[in-house]
N, C-alpha and C positions, 0 to 999 in steps of 0.2 A: 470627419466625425459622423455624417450620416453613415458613407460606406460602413464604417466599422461598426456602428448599431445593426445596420441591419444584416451584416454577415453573425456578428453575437448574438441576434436574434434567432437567424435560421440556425444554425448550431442548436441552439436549446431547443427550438422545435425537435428539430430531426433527434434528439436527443431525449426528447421526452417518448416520440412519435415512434419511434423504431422499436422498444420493447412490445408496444401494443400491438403495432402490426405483426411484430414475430408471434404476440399471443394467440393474435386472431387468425393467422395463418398455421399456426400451429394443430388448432381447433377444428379448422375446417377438414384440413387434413386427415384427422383424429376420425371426423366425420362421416366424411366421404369413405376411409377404410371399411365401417362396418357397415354402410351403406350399401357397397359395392357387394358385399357377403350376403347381405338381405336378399339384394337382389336376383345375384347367380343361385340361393337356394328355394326362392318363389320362381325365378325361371323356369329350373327342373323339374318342380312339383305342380306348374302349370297354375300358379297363385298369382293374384292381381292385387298386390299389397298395400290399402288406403291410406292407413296410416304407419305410420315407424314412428321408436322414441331411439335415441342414441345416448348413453349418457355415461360416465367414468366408470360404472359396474358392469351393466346390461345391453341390452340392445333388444328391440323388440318389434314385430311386424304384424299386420292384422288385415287377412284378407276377410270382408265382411261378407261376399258373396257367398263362400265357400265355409264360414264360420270358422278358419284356422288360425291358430296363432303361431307363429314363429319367434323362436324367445334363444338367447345367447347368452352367454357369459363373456365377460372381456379380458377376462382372464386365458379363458381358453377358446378364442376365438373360431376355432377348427369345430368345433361342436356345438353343431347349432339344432336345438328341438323344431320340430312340426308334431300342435297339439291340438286334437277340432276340441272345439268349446263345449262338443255334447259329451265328452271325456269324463270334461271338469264339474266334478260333483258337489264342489266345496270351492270357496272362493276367500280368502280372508285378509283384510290390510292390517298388517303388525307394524307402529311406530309405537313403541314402549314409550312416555315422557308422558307429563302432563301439557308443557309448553316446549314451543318449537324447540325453543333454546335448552331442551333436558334431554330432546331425540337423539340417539345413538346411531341407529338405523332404522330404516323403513326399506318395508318389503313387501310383497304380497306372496301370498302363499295359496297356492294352488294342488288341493288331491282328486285323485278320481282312482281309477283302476292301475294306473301307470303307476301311482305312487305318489308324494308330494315331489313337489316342484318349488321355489323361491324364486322368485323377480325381486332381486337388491335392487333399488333405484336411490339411497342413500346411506354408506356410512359414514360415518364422522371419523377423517382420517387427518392427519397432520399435514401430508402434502396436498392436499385437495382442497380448495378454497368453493364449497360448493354452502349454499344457502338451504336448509332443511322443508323451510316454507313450500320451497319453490318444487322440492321432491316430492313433497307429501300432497300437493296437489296435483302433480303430476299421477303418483300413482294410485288417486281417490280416479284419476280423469278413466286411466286405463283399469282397475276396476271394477266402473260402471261399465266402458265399454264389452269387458269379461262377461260382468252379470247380465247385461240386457240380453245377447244375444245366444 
């Protein structure tokens, strides 16, 4: 009786345990991919990149010594901007809703001489389990860090 609990039991573990893992490995993955991009085009252009966001739209790098910003799309991963911050004329956070839960997408939106720019950092998609909160303060973080510098 005991063996057979405790083999029923590991069963539902590894059972329960095995999707998560595949999520989180999955993720990492995901990660590391645009990571690796960041890094080979701060490489080239001799950038020392402080911060990065990675996320299901965008991907974004920010060398603060140099005031550049590096910005992707995940869509089209092969093209990747380099923008200095003294470009950027105009700086704006667009989440249309009044409460998290009415957000559609949140973006920042960036003009200067180049033209405008969008950093998606959330839209509200059907296969994407992503939490609005958690984007909109993310792109309130990056932003600031736009406007300060």
């Amino acid at each position: 009786m005991d063996t057979s609990s405790i083999i029923i039991g590991v069963f539902f573990l590894v059972l329960f345990m095995a999707p998560l893992i595949f999520i989180i490995l999955k993720q990492k993955k995901f990660q590391h991919k645009y990571q690796q991009k960041l890094k080979e085009v701060a490489k080239t252009n001799s950038l020392n990149l402080t911060s990065t966001e990675i996320n299901y739209w965008s991907f974004l790098g920010f060398d603060q010594v140099k005031k550049v910003l590096l910005l992707g799309d995940t869509y089209h991963p092969e093209h990747i901007e380099q923008l200095s911050l003294s470009e950027i004329h105009h700086s704006q956070l667009i989440a249309p809703g009044k409460k998290t839960s009415e957000i559609k997408e949140i973006k920042v939106k960036l003009s200067g001489h180049f033209g405008v720019k969008e950093i998606v950092f959330y839209k509200d998609e059907d296969n994407i389990s992503a939490d609005a909160a958690v984007y909109l303060n993310t792109a309130k973080k990056w932003l600031g860090t736009i406007q300060k510098a």
